[in-house]
N, C-alpha and C positions, 0 to 999 in steps of 0.2 A: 650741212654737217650730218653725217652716217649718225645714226639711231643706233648704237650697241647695246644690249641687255643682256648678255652673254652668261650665266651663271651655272655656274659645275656642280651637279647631284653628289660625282661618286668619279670615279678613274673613267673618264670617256664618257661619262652620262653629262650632259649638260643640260637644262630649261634656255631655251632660247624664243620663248613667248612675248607678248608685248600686252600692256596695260593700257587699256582705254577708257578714254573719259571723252562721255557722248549723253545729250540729252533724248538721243532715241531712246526707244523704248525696247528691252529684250523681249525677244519671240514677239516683236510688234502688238505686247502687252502691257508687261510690268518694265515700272520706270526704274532704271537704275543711275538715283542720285549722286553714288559714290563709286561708276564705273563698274568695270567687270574686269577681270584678266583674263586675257585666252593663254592658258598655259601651251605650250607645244615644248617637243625635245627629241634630242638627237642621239641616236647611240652609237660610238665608232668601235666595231671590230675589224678583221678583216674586209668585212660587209657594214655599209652605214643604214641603219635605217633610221626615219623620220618615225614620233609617236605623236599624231596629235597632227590637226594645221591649224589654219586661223582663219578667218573670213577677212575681205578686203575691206577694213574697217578702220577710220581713224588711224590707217598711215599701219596699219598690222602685219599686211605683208609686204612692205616695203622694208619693214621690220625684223621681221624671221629671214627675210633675202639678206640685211644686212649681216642677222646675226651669223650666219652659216659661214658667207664668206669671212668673217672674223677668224674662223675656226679652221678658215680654208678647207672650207667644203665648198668644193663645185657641184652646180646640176648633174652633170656627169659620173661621180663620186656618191651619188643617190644611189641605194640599190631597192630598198623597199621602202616604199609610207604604209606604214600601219594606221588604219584610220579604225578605231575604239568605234565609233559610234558617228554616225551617216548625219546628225543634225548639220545644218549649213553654217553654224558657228564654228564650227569645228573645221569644217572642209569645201568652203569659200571659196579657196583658194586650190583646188584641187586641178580644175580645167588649166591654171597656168602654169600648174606644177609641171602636170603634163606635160605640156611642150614643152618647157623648160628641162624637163628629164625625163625623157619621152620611154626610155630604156629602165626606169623606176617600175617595179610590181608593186601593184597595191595588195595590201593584205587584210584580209577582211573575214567577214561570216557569210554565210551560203546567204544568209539576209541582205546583210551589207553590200553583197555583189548586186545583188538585184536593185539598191537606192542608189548605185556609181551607176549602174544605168540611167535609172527612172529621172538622178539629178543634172547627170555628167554627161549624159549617154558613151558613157567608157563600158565595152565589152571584155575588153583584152588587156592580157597581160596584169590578170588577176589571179591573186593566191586566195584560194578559199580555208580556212581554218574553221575549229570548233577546239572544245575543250581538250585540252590535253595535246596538242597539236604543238610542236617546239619547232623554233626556227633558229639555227645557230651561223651567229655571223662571225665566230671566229676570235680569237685572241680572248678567249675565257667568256664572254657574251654571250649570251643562248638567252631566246626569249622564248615565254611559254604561255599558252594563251588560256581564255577560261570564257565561256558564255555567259552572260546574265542579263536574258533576257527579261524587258519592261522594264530596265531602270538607265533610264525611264523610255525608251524605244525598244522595238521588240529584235532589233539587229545587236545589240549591246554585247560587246564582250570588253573584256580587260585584258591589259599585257604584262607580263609579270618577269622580269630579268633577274634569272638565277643568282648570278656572281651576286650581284650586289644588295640582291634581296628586294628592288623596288616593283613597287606595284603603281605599274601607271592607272590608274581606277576610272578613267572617264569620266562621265559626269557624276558618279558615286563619291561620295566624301566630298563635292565639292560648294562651293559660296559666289556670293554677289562680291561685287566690290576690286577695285585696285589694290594692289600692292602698297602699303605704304613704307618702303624704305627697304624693305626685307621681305621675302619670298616665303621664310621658314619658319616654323610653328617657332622652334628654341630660340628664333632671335626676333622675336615679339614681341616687345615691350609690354608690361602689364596697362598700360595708358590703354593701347590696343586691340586687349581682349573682348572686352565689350561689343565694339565694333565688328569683329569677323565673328561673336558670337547672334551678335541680331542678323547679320547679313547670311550667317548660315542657314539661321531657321525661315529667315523669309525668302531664302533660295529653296531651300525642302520643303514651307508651304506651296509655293508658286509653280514651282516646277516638277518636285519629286511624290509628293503627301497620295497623291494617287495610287501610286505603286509601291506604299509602303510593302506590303506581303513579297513583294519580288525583292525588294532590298534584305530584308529579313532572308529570306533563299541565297540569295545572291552571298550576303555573308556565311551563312551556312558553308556556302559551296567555296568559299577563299579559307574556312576556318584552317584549313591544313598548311597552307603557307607561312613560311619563317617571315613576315615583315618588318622589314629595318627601317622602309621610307614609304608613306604614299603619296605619289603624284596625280591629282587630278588635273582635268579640264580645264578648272577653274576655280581660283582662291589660292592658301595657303598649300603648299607643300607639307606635309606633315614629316618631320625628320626626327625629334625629338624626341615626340610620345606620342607614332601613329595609333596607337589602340585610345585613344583621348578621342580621335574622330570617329573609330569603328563608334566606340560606345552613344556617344552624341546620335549616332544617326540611329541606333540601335532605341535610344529613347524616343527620337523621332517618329520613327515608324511605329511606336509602341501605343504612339499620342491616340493612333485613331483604331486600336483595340481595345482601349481602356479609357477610363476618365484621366485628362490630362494633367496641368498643375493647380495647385487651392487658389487659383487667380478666375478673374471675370472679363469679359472683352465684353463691353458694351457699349454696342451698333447700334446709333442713332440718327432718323435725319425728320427734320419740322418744316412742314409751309410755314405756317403764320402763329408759331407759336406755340400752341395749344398741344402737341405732341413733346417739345420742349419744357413747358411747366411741368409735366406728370414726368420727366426724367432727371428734373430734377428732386421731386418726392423719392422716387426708384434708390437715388445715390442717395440719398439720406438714409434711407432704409440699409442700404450696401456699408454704409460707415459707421453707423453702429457694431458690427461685427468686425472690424477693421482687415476686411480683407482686400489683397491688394488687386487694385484695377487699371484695363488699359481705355483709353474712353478715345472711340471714331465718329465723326459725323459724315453721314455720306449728304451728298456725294462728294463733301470736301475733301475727303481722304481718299486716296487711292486703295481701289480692293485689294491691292496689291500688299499693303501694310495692317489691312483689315485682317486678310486671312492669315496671316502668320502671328499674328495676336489671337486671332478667333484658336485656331490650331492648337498653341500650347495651354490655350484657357480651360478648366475645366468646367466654367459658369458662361455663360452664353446669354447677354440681355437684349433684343432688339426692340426699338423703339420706333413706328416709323406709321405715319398716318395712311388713311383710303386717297387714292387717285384715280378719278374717273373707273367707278368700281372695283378696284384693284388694287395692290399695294404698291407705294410710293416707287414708281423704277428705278430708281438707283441702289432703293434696298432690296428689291427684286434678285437684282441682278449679283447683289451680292451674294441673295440666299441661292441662286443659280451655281455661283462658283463654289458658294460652301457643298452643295450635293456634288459636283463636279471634283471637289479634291477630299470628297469625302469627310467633311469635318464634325466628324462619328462622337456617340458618347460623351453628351454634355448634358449639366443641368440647366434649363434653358426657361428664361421667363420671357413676355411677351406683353407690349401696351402699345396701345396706337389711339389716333382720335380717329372720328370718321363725321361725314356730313349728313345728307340723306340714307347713306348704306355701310356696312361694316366691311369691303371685299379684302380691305386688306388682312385681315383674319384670316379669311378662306385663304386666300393665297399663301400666307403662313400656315396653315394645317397641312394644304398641298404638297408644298416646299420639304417641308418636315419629315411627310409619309414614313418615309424612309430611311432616317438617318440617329437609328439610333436613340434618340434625344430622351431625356426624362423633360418633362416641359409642365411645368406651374398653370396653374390656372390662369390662360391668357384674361387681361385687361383693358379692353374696349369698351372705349365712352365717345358719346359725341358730344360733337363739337369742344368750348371749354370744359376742362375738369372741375368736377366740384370738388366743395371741402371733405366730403366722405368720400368721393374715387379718388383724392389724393392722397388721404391715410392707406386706401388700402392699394397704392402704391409705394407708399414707404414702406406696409406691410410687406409685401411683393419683394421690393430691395432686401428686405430685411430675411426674407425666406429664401429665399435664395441662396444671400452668403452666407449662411448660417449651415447649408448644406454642403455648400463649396468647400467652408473652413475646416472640415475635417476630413475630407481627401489627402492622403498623404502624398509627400513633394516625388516627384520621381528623380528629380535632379540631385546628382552626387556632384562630390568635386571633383571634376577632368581637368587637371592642370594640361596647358599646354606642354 
């Protein structure tokens, strides 16, 4: 049975993308429990071009094949693929597009020509584009292009269709996660908001949080466009109330200029205990103040769901004992991805046990250098805690949320 997904943006805009659910891992990192959508679409004027592909994934372009001819579009009947953004999720599928429609121009950034190389090795029968650069296919269609380099690659541009007002945004504005049922922000059930709102932020920690400053540019640089729809990469279509998404990511990127929300993420992980007794004095100390908290143990939790808590937290506690001189490597490695995606401007406390040496300290001071951080007078005891390093552990919890609690929230209400 033929796989159709077929759904209509606007007069001849269609999403003709497919929804996967795969226990691989995205960018061969971060786990996505609740799938991902590769958005793709097809615009017919006179001239068709493709916005977007897919990778050969869980049946995806057997998918986008089916969906085209649905619409009775032939290979042939391709005039351009616009390819946004050169990551392989996107453009998978690009070598069999090719032959398949051999006579298609790609259209891309003076960048982007050079990754259809470096990916594809396609030299020819390439359109180079930059900002301001239109390409009109005819029967009221004109697309119009915009750079925004580093979000999150440094080839990124977006496609922008006059008639109708959409802004196809590439990986900008976009989420983790499937489609459940519905495509579009205004037919969301509120059951659902929840859901594409944690899958947002742990797609913008994981993937985007780097490049907040280009995202911020990047809007800037769209602020003059009339938008009626944004079409990303991937997640929801925003039909409804695209300025609901600008805004969200507007606060996102905002998260690692400033202190984020009056919450605490507090990263934990225990050999034998004795690192787990003093975290739990820590939340004691945390709950007298009743500020709200998200609690990871590594290395049982994937960093993956770490940093996208750590990210919107304004309080930062880790807890994590000495390993053969060193700090425990799973928490290492967390504090690795935390300097790596920037996770800026926290109040930040600190307790570990150690045996013969304290290294996991050092390694947290290391870690830290550079990131901002207001940080509490770390709390390093060996071996068990006594009953006086345990008070001034609950001290510690208690200092902390007490700073946390009066940062004010940056989150407004974005209805979809």
């Amino acid at each position: 049975m033929l796989k159709i997904t077929v759904i209509e943006l606007s007069e001849d805009i269609y999403w003709i993308g497919a929804n996967i659910h795969t226990e691989d891992l995205f960018e061969g990192i971060w786990p996505i429990p609740n799938g991902v959508a590769l958005n793709a679409y097809v615009v017919k004027g006179e001239k068709i071009a493709l916005i977007e592909l897919v990778r050969e994934w869980g049946g995806a372009a057997q998918t986008l094949i089916n969906n085209l001819e649905s619409l009775s579009i032939s290979f042939d009947d391709i005039d351009y693929i616009v390819l946004n953004h050169l990551e392989p999720d996107h453009t998978g599928f690009t070598n069999m597009l090719k032959l398949l429609a051999p006579n298609a121009e790609i259209v891309t950034t003076q960048k982007g020509a050079a990754l259809v190389d470096g990916f594809f090795g396609i030299t020819s029968n390439i359109k180079i584009v930059k900002t301001g650069d239109e390409l009109d296919l005819g029967k009221g269609k004109k697309l119009k292009f915009a750079e925004i380099p580093n979000v999150h690659w440094p080839e990124t541009m977006v496609t922008y269709e006059e008639d109708s007002k959409i802004l196809f945004s590439s990986d900008a504005f976009g989420s983790f996660g499937v489609h459940k049922g519905c495509i579009f922000d205004d037919e969301t059930p509120d059951s659902n908001k929840s859901y594409w709102e944690d899958e947002m932020l742990r797609y913008y920690a994981n993937i985007v949080a780097t490049f907040s400053p280009m995202v911020l540019k990047a809007i800037d640089t769209l602020a003059g466009l009339e938008i009626k729809m944004i079409a990303p990469s991937h997640g929801l279509v925003w039909r409804g109330n695209p300025g609901a998404v600008i805004n969200k990511y507007i606060r996102y990127a905002n998260y690692n200029k400033d202190y984020a929300e009056p919450e605490i993420c507090v990263v934990w992980g225990s050999m034998y205990g004795n690192t787990e007794t003093m975290l739990n004095a820590v939340l004691r100390g945390i709950a007298k103040e009743a500020v709200p908290i998200h609690l990871h143990r590594v290395p049982n939790v994937d960093p993956s769901f770490v940093l996208a808590d750590a990210y919107k937290s304004a309080g930062l506690v880790i807890g994590a004992p000495t390993y053969e001189y060193g700090m425990f490597p799973p928490m290492k490695y967390n504090l690795e991805l935390f300097q790596k995606k920037h996770i800026w401007y926290k109040k930040v406390a600190f307790f570990g046990s150690y045996g013969w040496s304290g290294g996991a300290l050092k390694d947290f001071e290391s870690l830290s250098e550079r990131m901002k951080w207001e940080i509490l007078d770390p709390l390093s005891f060996k071996g068990h805690p006594t009953s006086e390093e345990l008070k001034q552990g609950e001290e510690l919890g208690r200092k902390i949320a007490s700073q946390v609690k009066n940062i004010p929230s940056k989150i407004k209400d974005e209805e979809f």
